[in-house]
VOGU-3710 file (C-alpha; in Angstrom, 3 decimals, decimal comma):
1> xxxxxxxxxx> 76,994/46,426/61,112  73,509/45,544/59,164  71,881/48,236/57,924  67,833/46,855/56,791  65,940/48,681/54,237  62,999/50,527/55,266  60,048/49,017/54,628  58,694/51,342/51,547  61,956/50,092/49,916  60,619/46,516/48,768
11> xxxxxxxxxx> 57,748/47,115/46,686  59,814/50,050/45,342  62,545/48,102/44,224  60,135/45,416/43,170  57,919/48,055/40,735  61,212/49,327/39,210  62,609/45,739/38,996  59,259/44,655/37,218  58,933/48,375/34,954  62,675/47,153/34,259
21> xxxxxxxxxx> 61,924/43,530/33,050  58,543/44,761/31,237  60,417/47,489/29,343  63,432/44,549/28,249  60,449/42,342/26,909  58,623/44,847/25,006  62,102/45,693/23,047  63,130/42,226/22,804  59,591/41,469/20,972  58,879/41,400/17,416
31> xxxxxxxxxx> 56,214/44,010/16,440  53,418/42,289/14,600  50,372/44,275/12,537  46,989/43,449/11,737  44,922/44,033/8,658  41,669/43,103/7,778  39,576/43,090/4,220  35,421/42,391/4,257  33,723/39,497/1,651  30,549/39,960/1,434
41> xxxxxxxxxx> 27,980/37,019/-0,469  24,734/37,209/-2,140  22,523/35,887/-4,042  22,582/36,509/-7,800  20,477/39,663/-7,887  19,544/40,001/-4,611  21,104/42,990/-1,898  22,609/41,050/1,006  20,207/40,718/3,895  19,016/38,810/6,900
51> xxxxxxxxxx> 19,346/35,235/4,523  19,631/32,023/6,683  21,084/30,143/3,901  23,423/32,797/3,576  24,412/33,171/6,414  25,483/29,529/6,097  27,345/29,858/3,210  29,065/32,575/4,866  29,880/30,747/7,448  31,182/27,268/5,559
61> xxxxxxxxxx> 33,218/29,984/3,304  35,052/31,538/5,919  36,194/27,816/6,557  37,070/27,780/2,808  38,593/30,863/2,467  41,395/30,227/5,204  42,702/27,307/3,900  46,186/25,881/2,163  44,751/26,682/-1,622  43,658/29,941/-1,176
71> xxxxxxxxxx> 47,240/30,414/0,958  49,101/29,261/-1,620  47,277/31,194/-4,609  48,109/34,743/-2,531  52,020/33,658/-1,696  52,289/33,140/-5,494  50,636/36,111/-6,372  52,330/38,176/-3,245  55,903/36,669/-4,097  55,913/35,533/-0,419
81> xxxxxxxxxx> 58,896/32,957/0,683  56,539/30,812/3,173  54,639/27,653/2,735  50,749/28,067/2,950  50,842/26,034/5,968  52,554/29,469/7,868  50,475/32,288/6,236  47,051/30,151/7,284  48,514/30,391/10,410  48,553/34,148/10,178
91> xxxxxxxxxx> 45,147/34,510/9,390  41,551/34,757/11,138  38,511/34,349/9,316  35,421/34,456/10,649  32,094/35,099/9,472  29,515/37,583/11,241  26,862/35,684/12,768  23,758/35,910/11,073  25,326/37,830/8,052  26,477/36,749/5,187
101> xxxxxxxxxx> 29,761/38,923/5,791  32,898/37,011/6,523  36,013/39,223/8,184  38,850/38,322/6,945  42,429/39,340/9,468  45,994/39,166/8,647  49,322/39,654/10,595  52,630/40,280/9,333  55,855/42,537/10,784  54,936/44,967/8,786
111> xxxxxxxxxx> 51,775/47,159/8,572  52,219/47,393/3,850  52,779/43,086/4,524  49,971/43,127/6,478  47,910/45,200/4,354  48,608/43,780/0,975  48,488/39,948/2,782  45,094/41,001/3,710  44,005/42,072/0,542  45,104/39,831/-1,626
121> xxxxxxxxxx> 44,000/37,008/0,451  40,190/38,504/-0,352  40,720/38,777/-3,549  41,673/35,108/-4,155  38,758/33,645/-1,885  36,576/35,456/-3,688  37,752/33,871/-7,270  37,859/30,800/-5,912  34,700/30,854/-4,261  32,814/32,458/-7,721
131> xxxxxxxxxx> 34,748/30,091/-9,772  33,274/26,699/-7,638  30,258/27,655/-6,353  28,597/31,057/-8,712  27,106/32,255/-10,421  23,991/32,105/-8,150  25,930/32,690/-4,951  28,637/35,072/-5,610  31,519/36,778/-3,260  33,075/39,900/-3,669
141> xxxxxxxxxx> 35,563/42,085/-1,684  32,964/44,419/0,485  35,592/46,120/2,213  38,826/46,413/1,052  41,532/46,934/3,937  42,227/50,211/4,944  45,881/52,189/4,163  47,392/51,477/7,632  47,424/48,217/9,123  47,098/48,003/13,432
151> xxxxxxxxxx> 50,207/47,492/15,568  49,162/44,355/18,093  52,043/43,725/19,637  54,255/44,618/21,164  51,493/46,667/23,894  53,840/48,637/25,972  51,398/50,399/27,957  49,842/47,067/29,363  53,232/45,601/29,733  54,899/47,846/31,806
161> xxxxxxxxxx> 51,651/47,858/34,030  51,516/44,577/34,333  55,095/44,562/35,023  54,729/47,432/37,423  52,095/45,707/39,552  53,928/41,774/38,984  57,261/43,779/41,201  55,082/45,697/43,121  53,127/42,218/44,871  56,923/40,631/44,575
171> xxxxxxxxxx> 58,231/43,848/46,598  55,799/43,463/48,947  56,135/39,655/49,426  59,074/39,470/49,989  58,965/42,463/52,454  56,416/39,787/54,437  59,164/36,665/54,209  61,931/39,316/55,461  59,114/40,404/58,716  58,079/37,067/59,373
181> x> 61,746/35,372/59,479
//
């Protein structure tokens, strides 16, 4: 004799079966953190402030200051075992429009990595940058990065929802294949 589930029984089994799978991939993930540092430029003299050519500068910098030479100049000084090739990869800079402040992130799989990575990576652009292009334009660290660096991922909130809802619409899919066959 065939027994059939009731009909409230698909999407249920489908939410646990996706809460399931969600909760597998958020363990099976690598936890990566974030930490970011502030350079600031201005003009020899001069308080930073709403500077068009600056604000260029900041922006052709932050182009600078994630690249292979200023990579390789914080692994050497970090004692890091990766080519500058991976920890450019690891970084976003970007500079604020209009500003002449350029953001500087880092990731690493750990939050002191992260931090440190973030800081030192500052702290080289801005020699390199004074070195080439002051003393009339000049960069320093504005913002150092803060003691704890930010967990981005794994999110297991947001994966386990999503994973609720992705078995929830399978659930109920395949409760309207089994009604329509």
């Amino acid at each position: 004799m065939h027994r059939r589930l009731p009909r409230v029984a698909w999407p249920l089994l489908g939410l646990a079966a996706g809460v399931a799978a969600a909760a597998l991939l958020t363990l099976l993930q690598d936890a990566t953190y974030r930490a970011d540092a502030s350079v600031v430029l201005v003009r020899e003299g001069q308080p930073p402030g709403d500077d068009p050519q600056l604000a260029a500068a900041a922006a052709a910098a932050s182009e600078l200051f994630e690249s292979r030479a200023v990579a390789a100049s914080a692994i050497a000084n970090l004692g890091l075992d990766e080519s500058p090739d991976a920890l450019v990869a690891r970084l976003d800079v970007a500079a604020e429009p209009e500003s002449s402040l350029v953001r500087i992130e880092v990731d690493a799989p750990a939050r002191e990595e992260a931090r440190r990575a973030a800081q030192e990576v500052a702290e080289v652009a801005t020699v390199l940058f004074n070195d080439r292009f002051g003393p009339r334009t000049v960069a320093s660290v504005w913002e150092p990065p803060g003691p704890d660096a930010v967990r981005v991922s794994p999110k297991p909130a947001r994966n386990l929802v999503g994973g609720a809802l992705a078995g929830a619409l399978l659930g109920l899919l395949a409760l309207a294949v089994g009604q329509a066959l």
